[in-house]
C-alpha positions in Angstrom: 46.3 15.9 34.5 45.2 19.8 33.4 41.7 18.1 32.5 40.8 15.9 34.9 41.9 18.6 37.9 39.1 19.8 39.8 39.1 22.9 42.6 38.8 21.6 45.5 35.0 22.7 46.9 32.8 22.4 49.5 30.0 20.2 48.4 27.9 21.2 45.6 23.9 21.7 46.5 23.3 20.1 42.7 24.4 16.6 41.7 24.7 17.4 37.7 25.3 20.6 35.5 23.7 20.5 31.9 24.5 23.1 29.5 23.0 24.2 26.7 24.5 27.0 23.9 26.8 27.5 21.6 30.7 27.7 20.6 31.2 29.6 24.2 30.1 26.7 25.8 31.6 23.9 23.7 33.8 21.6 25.2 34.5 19.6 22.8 32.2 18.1 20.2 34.4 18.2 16.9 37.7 16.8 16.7 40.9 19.1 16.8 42.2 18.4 14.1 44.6 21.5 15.1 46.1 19.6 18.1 47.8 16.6 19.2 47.0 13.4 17.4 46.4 10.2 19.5 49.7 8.0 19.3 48.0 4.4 18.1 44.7 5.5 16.4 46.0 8.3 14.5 42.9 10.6 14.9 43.1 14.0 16.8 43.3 13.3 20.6 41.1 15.6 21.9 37.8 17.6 21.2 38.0 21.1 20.4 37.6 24.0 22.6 36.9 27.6 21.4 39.4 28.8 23.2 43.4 29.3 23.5 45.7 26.4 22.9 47.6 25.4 25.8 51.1 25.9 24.4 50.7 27.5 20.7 50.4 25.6 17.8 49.7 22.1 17.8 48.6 21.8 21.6 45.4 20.9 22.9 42.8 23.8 23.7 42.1 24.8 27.3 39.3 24.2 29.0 36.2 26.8 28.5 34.5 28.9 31.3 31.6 26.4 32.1 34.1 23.1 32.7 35.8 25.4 35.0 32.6 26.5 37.0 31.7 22.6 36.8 34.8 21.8 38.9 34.1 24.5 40.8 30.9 23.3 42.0 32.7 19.6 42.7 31.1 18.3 39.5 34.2 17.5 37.6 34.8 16.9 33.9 32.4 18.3 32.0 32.4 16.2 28.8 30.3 17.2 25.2 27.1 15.7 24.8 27.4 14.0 21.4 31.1 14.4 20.7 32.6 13.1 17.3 35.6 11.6 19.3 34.8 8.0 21.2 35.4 7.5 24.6 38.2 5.7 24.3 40.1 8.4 22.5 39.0 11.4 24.9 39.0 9.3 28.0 35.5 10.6 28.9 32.0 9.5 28.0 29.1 10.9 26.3 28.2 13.8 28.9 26.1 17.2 29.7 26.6 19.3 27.9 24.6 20.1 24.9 26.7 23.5 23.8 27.9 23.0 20.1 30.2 25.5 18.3 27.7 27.4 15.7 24.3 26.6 16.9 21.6 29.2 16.6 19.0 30.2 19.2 17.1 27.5 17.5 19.3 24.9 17.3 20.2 25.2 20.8 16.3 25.1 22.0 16.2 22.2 19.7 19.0 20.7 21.6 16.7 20.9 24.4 13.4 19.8 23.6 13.3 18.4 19.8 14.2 14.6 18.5 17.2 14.4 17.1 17.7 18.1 18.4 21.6 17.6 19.2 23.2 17.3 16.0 26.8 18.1 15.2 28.2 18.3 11.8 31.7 18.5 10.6 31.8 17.4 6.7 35.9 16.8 7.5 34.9 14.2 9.9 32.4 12.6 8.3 28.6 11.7 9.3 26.7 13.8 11.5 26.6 12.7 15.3 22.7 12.8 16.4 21.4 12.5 19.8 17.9 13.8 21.0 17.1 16.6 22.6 17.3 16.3 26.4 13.6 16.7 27.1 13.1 14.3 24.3 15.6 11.8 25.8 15.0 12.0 29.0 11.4 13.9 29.0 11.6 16.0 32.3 14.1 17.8 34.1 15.4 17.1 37.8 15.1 19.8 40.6 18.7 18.9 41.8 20.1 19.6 38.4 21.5 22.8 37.6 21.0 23.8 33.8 22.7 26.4 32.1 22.1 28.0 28.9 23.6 31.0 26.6 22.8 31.7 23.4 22.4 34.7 20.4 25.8 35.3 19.4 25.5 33.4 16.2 22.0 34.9 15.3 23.9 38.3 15.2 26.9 37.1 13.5 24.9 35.5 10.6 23.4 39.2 9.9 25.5 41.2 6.9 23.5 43.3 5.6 22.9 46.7 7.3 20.1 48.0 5.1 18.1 44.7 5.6 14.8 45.8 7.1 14.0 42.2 8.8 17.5 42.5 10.9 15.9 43.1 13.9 12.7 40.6 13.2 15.3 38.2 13.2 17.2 38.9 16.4 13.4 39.2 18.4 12.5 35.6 16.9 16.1 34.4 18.1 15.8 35.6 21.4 12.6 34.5 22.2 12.7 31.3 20.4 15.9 30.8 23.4 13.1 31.9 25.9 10.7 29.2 24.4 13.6 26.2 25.3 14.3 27.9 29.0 10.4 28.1 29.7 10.3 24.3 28.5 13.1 23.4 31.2 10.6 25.2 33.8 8.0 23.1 32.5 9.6 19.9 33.0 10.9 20.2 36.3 13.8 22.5 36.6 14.0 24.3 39.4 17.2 26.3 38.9 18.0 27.4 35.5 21.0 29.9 34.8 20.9 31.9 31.4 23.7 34.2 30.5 23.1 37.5 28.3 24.9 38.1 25.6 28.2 39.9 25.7 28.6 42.7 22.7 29.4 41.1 19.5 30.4 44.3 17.8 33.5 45.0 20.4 35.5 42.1 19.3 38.0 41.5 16.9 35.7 40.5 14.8 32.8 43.3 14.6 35.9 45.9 15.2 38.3 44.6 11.8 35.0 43.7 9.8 33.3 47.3 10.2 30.4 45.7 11.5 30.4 46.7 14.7 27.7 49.7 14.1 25.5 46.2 13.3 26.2 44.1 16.0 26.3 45.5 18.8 22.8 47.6 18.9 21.4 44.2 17.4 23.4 42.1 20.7 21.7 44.8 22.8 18.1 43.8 21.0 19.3 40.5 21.7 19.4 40.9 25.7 16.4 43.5 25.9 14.1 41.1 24.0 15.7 37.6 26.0 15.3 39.4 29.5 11.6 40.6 28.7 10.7 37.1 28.0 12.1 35.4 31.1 10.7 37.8 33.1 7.1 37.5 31.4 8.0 33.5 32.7 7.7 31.9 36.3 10.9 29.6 35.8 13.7 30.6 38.7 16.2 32.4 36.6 19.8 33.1 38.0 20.9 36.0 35.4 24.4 36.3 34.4 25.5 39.5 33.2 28.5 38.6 31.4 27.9 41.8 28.8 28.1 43.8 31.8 31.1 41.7 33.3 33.1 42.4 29.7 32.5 45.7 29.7 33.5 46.3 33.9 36.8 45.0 32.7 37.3 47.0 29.9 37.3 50.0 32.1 40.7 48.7 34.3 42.3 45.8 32.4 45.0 45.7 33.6 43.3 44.5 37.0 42.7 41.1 35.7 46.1 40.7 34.1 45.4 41.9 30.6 47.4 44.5 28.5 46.3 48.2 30.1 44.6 49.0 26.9 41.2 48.7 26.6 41.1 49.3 22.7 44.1 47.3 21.5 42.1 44.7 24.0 38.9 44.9 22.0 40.9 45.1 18.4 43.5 42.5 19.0 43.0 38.7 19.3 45.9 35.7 20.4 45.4 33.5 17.2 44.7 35.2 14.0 45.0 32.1 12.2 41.5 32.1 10.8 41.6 35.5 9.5 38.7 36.8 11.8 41.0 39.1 13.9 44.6 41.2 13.7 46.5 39.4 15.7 48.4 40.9 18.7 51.9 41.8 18.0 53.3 41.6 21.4 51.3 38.7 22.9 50.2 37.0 20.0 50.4 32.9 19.2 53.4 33.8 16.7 55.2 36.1 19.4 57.2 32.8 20.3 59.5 34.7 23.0 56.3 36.7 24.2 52.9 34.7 23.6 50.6 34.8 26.5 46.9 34.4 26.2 46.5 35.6 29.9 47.2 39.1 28.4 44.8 39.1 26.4 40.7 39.0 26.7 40.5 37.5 22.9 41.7 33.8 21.4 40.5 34.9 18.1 37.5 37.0 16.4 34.6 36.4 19.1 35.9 33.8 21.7 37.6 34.8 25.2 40.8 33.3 26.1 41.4 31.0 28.9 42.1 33.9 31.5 38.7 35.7 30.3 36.8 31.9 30.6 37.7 31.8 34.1 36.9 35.5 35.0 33.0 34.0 33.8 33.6 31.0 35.7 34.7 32.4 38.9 31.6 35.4 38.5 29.2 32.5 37.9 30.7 30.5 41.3 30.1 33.2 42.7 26.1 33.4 42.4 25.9 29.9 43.6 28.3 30.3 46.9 26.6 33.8 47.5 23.4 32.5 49.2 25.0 29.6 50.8 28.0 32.2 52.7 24.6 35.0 53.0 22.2 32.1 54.0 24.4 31.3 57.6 23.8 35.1 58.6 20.4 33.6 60.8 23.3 30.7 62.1 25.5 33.8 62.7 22.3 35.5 64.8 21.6 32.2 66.5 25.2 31.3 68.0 25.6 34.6 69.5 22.0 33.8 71.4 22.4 30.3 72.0 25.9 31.6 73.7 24.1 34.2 76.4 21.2 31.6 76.8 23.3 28.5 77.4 25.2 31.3 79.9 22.1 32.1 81.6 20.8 28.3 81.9 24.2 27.2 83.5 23.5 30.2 86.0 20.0 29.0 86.9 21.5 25.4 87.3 23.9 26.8 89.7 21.3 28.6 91.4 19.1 25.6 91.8 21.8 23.2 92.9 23.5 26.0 95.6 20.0 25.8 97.4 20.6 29.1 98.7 17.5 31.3 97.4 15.0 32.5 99.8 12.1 34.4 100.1 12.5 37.9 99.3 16.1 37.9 98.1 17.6 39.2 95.4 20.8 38.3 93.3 22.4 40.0 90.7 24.9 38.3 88.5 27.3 38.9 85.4 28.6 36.7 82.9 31.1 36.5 80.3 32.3 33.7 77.4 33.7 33.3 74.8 32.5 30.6 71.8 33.9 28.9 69.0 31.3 27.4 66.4 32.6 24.8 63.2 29.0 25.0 61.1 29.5 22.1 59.0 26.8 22.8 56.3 26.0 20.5 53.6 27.4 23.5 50.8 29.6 25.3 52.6 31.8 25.5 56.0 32.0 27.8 58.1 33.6 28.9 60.8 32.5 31.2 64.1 33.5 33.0 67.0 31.9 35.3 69.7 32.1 37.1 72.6 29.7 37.5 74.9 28.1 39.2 78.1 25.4 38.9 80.5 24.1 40.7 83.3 21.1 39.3 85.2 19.2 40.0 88.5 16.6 37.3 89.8 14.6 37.9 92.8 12.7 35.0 95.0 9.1 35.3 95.0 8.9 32.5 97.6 11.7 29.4 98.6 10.1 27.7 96.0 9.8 30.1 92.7 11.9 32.7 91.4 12.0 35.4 88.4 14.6 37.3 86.6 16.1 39.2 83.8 18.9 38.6 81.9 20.6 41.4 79.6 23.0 40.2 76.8 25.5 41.6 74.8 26.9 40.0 72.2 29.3 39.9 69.5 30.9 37.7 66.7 32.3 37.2 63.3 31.7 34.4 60.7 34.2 33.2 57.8 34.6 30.5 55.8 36.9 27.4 54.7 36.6 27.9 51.5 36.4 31.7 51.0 37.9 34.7 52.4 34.7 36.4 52.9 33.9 37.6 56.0 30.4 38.5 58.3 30.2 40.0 61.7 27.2 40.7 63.8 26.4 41.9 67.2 23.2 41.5 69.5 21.6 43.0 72.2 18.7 40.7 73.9 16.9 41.3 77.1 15.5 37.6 78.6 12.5 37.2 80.9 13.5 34.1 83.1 11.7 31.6 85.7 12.3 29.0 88.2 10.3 26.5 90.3 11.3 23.4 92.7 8.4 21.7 94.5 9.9 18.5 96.3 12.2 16.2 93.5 10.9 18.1 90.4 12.6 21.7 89.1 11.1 24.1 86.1 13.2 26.5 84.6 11.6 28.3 81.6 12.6 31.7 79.8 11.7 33.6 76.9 14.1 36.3 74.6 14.0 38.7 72.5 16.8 39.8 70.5 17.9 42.5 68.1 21.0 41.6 65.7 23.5 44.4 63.7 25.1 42.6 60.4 27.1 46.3 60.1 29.9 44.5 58.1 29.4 42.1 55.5 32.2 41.5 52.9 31.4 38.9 50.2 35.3 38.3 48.0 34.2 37.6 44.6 37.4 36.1 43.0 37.8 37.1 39.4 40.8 35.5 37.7 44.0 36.9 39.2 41.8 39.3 41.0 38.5 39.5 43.6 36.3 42.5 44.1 34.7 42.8 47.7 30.9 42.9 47.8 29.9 45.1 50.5 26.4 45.5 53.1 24.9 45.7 56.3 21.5 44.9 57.2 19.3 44.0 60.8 17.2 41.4 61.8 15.5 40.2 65.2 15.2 36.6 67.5 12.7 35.4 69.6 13.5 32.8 71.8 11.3 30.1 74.3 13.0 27.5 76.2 11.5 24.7 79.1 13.8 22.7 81.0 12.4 20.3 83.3 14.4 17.9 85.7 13.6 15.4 88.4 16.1 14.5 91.3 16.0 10.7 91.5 17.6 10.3 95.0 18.6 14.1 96.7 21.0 13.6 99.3 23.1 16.4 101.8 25.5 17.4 99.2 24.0 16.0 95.3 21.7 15.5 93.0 21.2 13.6 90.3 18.5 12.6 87.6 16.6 12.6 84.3 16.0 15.9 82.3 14.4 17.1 79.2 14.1 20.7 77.6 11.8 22.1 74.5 13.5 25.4 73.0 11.9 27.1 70.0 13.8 30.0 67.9 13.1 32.1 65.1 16.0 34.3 63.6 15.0 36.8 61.0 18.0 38.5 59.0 16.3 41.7 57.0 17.3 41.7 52.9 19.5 44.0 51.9 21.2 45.4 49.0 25.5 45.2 48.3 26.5 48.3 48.0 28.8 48.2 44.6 26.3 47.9 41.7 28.2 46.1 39.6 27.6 42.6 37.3 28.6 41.0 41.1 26.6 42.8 43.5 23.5 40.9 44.4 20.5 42.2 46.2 19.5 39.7 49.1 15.6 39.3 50.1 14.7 38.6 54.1 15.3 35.2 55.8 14.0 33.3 58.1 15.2 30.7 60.4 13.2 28.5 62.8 14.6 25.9 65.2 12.6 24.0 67.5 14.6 20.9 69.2 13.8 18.6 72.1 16.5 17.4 75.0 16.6 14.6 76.8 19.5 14.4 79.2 20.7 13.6 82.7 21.8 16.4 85.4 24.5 16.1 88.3 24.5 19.0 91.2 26.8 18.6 93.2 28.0 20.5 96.6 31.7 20.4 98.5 33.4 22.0 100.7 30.9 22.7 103.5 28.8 24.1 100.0 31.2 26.3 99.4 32.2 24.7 96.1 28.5 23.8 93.8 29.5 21.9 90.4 26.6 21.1 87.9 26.8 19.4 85.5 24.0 18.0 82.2 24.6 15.8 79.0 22.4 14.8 76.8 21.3 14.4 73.3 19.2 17.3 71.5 17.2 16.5 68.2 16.2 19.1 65.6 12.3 19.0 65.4 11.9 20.3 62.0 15.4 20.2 60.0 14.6 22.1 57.4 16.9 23.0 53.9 16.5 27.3 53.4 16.6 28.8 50.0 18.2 32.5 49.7 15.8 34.9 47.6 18.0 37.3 45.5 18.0 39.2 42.2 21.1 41.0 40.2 21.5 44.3 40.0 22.3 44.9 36.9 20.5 42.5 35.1 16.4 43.6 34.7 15.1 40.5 35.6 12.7 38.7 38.5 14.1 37.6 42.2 15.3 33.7 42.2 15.8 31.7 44.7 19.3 29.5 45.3 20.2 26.8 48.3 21.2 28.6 51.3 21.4 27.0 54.6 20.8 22.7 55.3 19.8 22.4 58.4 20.9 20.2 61.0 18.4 17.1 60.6 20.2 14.4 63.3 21.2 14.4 66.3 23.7 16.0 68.5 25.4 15.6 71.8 25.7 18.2 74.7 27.8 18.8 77.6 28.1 21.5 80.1 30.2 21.9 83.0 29.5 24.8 85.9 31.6 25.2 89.2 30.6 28.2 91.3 33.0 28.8 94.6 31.1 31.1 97.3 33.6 33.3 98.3 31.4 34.5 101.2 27.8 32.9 102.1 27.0 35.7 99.3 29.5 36.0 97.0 30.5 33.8 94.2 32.8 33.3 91.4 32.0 30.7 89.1 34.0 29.0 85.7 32.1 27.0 82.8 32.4 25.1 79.8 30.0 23.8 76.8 30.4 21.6 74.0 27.9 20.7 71.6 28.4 18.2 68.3 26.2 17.5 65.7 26.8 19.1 61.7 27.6 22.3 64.1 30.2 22.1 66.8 30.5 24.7 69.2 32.6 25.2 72.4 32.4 27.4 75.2 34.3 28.9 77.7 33.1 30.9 80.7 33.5 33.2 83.8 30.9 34.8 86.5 30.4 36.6 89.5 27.4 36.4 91.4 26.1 37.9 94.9 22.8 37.4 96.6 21.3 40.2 98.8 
């Protein structure tokens, strides 16, 4: 049941993840022979994971940092590529991922483009499993497939010899020999490729008890230097993960994440010494059998994290996939705090046209306030948002037949998510130049906005483990708005009005990049965005007048379709990581249709007075409700 669990997520914006690397990746090409042993076939049960066993000795190994972050992205099990084990034994076929416990940097980019390139070898368990590369199986790569690949840590852990001049030859062909494998993935088709650094091979068990950590770690740090160099000499779109730095931010508070509160015994001590690579923890350790707990502990053994530490990478590297879709609904943020004043001052030109009460040379003034709910039901992520808004407008009447005005709105609102206890809020100020014309059965309304939006508090919840860190930021951005509405009364009569109607409204919503404000492995630095909507109406109107036309109701439904329906990509880049901006699905736009409603009663208190009460509803992927109140008085 542990395996085949999955978190449950909004929907993924890739359909496959394929991994590529080495024993921090494995899930589970060579049999365990350490674990449970299948009850009919005799052979172990289950592939090995370098990682933790579930429950000491004899138990199966838990799952390793990129199976979690494929069930985080809704992709499920993520099975080995060429596994020793049968399907029918590990209840999962051949799969994705191409990660193999002691593979080199160029065994791994053989795994990627070379014939024969994914071979596993155990002597204990007999012939070598073979499968080709996956460029050589399946000769390109897809654009809707996230790849991931690490790499390095055996290169460095093959080195003894401190005095050997050609040490750090050897680590610069390594590295780059990984870059060679990523830059074929670009080259094929890949559009989003994820490549972890490194993490320091000398502060572990193993480089700490051996005496080699004066060795490894200035030869994992060549590692990184020469492996980041190379993908940014390259055009591929690289999402970095900075899992060196992410070690090391945990080492400095360890207790944070659940581990013992001591950074030293956590780099010295390991939960299975078994394999003689590491002193085993004396507290926590697999032999501890009141005590044992991996979660304590960053270690399993010499060089590999324990389950807790696997998801700590998992959850970071969620994180730089949900980032852009949660940052990439700021411009949806900007444009349902507009679309909430304009569908406000729309419903007051309605009113003004069905009340029949403008003449020449008159003025009115009028205020409006609402308040909106709005589901956006992107394809990645869901959201939720809510706003409250103002609007003050005076229109004057050039003649009984055409009228201008101004509309100033204030606006304000908040965005969070189904999925995530991130949170966004934004306000707007946006001044509206509007017009209206009758001439017999035919009306014109037509307006044009322009906006300025405040994102002064953005917090993106990075969970990490037991934990989650708060990214922080503000940034600005601006709207411009144009909108024609034009309506034709089929059959006017004393007290309604009815007919056909259409409307063209165009938008553009630009949210400035801006930088989060931690600096740490998590904080990301956004680029600008930019949003454009254009959409056409076609609906029916009802005006209709009561009570001596005291009481004016309006009404329109009608069906809007987005012209262009586009999919937006976030630009961003890590902070701590030296490497080039990449881009990452944002936003999906709304490509159907979508119903409309509005409802608008206006009561004239006095020949110049009024009140009036209204209500909006909209459905399509985003479903939005409003609720309003006005006052209006002609002079």
């Amino acid at each position: 049941m542990l395996l085949a669990s999955a978190c449950t997520q909004a929907q993924s914006p890739f359909n496959e993840l394929v991994v590529f690397g080495d024993s921090l990746s494995d899930s589970g090409q060579f049999p365990d022979a350490g674990g449970p042993i299948h009850p009919t076939l005799g052979v172990p049960a289950s592939g090995l994971r370098f990682t933790n066993r579930l429950d000491g000795n004899g138990s199966m190994t838990d799952l390793v940092g990129v199976q979690r972050f494929s069930q985080q992205l809704g992709l499920g099990y993520l099975a080995a590529s060429t596994p020793y084990l049968p399907s029918p034994v590990t209840g999962y076929p051949a799969g994705t991922n191409y990660a193999v416990g002691g593979y080199t940097s160029a065994q791994i980019k053989a795994s990627i483009t070379d014939a024969d390139g994914s071979t596993v070898y155990n002597p204990a368990a007999g012939p070598a499993k073979i499968r080709d590369g996956y460029l050589a199986e399946f000769g390109t790569a897809k654009a809707s497939t996230l790849y991931y690949v690490n790499g390095g840590g055996n290169d460095v852990l093959a080195i003894s010899n401190p005095t050997d001049p050609t040490n750090a030859t050897k680590i610069i062909t390594a590295a780059n020999t990984l870059v060679e494998g990523i830059t074929a993935l670009d080259s094929a088709g890949a559009k989003y490729i994820m490549v972890s650094n490194l993490p320091d091979v000398g502060s572990t068990p193993a480089g700490i008890g051996s005496g080699a950590q004066p060795l490894w770690s200035p030869l994992s740090a060549l590692y990184n230097t020469t492996l980041l160099a190379g993908l940014k000499d390259s055009a591929a779109n690289i999402i970095g993960v900075d899992a060196r730095g992410l070690v090391a931010e945990i080492m400095t508070n360890p207790s944070q994440y659940g581990f013992i509160n001591d950074a030293t015994a956590l780099a010295a001590t390991c939960y299975d010494g078994s394999g003689g690579s590491c002193f085993e923890n004396p507290v926590y350790g697999i032999n501890q059998a009141n005590n044992r707990d991996p979660s304590k502990l960053l270690f399993n053994d010499g060089v590999h994290p324990t389950a807790a530490a696997q998801q700590i990478i998992a959850d970071y590297m969620f994180s730089l996939v949900q980032a852009p879709q949660e940052v990439g609904l700021l411009p949806v943020l900007g444009a349902s705090l507009l679309d909430a004043s304009q569908a406000q001052l729309r419903q007051q030109m309605q009113s003004n046209l069905a009340s029949k009460r403008a003449s020449e040379g008159q003025f009115q003034v009028f205020a409006r306030g609402s308040a909106v709910e709005t589901g956006i039901r992107n394809n990645y992520l869901d959201a939720d948002a809510e706003s409250n808004n103002a609007l003050l407008g005076i229109q004057y009447s050039l003649s009984d037949l055409l009228s201008i005005g101004l509309g100033f709105a204030s606006d304000s609102g908040d965005l969070g998510f189904d999925d995530s206890a991130s949170s966004y809020d934004a306000s707007s100020q946006s001044i509206t130049l509007f017009t209206g014309y009758t001439s017999g059965a035919h009306w014109f309304n037509a307006s044009i906005g322009y906006g300025e939006q405040d994102y002064s508090d953005l917090n993106r919840v990075v969970p990490l483990g037991i934990t989650a860190r708060t990214e922080t930021g503000k940034t600005k951005g601006d709207s411009l708005t144009l909108a024609a509405e034009y309506g034709y009364s089929i059959s006017p009569h004393s007290n309604w009005d009815y007919g056909p109607k259409v409307e063209f409204v165009h938008r553009e919503i630009n949210v400035d990049g801006y930088d989060e404000a931690s600096g740490l492995t998590t904080s990301l630095r956004f680029g600008d965005q930019k949003h454009t909507s254009t959409s056409a109406d076609v609906g029916f109107f009802v005006h209709w007048r009561a009570a001596g036309d005291a009481l004016v109701v309006t009404s329109e439904w009608g069906i809007r379709s987005e012209l262009k329906g586009e999919d937006y990509g976030v630009t961003m880049a890590s902070q701590t990581l030296d490497l080039n901006a990449y881009e990452l699905p944002g936003y999906s736009q709304d490509k159907g249709q979508s119903w409309h409603g509005n409802l608008t009663a206006s009561y004239f208190l006095t020949p110049s007075a009024a009140i009036t009460a209204s209500w909006a509803s909209e459905s399509g992927d985003n479903k939005t409700d409003l609720l309003g109140l006005g006052v209006s008085y002609n002079f």
